[in-house]
C-alpha positions in Angstrom: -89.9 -93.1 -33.3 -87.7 -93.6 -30.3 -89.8 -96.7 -29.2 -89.3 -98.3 -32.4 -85.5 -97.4 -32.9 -85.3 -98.7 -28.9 -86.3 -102.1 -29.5 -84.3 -102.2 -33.2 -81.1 -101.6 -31.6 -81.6 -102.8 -28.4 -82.6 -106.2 -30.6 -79.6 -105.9 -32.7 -77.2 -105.8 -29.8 -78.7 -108.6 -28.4 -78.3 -110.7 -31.7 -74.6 -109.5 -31.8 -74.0 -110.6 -27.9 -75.2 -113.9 -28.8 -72.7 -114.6 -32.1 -70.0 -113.6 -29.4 -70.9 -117.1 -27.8 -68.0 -118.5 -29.3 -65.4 -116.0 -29.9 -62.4 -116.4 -28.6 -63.3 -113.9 -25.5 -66.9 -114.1 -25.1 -66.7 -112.9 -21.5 -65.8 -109.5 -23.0 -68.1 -108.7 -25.9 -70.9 -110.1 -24.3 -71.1 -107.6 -21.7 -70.6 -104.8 -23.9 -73.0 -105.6 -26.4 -75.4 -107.1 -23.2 -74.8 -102.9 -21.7 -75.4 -101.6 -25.1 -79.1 -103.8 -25.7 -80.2 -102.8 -21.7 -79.6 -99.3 -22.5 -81.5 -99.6 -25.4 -84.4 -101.2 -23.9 -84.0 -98.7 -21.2 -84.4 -95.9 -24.0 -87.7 -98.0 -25.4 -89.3 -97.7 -21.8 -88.1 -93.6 -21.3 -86.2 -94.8 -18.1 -82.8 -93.2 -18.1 -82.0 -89.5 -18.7 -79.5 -88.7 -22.0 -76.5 -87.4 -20.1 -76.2 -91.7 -19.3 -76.6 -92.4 -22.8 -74.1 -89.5 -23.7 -71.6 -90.9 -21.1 -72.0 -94.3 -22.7 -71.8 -93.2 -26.3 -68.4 -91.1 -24.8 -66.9 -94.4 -23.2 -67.6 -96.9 -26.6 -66.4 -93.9 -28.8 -63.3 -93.8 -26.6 -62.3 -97.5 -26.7 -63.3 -98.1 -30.4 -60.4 -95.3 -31.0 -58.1 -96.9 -28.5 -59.0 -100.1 -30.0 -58.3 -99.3 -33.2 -55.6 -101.6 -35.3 -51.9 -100.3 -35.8 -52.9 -101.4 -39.6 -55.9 -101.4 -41.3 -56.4 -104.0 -43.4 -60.4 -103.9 -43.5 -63.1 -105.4 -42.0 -64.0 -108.7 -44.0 -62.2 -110.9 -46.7 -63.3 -113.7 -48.2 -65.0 -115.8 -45.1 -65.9 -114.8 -41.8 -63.3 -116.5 -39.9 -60.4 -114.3 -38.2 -57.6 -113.7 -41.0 -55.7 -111.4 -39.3 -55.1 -109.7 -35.9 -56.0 -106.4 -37.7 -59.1 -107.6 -39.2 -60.4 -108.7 -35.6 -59.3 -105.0 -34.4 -61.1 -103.0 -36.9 -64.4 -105.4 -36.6 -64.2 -105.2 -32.6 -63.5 -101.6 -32.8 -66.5 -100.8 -35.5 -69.2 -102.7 -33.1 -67.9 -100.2 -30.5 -68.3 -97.3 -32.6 -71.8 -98.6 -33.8 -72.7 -98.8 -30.0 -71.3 -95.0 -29.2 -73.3 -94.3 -32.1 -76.8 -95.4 -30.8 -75.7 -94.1 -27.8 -75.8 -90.4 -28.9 -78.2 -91.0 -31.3 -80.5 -92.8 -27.7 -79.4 -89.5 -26.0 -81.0 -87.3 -28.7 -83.9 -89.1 -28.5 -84.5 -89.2 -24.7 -83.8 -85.6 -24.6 -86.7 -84.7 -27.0 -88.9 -86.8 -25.3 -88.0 -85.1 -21.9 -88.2 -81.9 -22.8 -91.7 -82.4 -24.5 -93.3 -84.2 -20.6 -91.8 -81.0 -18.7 
């Protein structure tokens, strides 16, 4: 099971580095989403112990709050262009939360397979 959720995510984050290509700031959600698919793939091969993944899933959790718009005006409207600063806020600030997400749900995952080789 963790194997197969590894690769998914680590996958998906991979796919969502690549349509940050041409966002306006590519140089920043690359790298997150580029840390988020490593640690994933790290995860697939049993490499890195869960507190990393817990630290991780701490740190995305953190800025996805921080992040967070003054407004919420949702996450999508009628095209996937940017309509408003808020929009762009809540959708940066939901991919960081998916990534804290994995992260925990990577740390729950490395821990059972830890404790079951000791």
């Amino acid at each position: 099971m963790r194997k197969f959720i590894a690769i998914f995510f680590g996958l998906l984050f991979v796919l969502f580095a690549a349509f940050q290509y041409n966002d306006p700031d590519p140089q920043v959600w690359i790298p997150i989403y580029g840390f988020a698919a490593i640690a994933s793939f790290l995860a697939f091969g049993n490499v890195a112990r869960p507190w990393f993944y817990i630290v991780a899933g701490i740190v995305y959790l953190g800025v996805a709050v921080y992040w967070w718009p003054p407004k919420f005006e949702g996450f999508l409207l009628d095209e996937m262009g940017m309509k408003t600063v808020n929009i762009e806020l809540a959708r940066e600030s939901g991919g960081l939360a998916i990534c804290g997400a994995v992260m925990f749900l990577l740390a729950v995952l490395t821990r059972e397979s830890f404790s079951r080789t000791r």
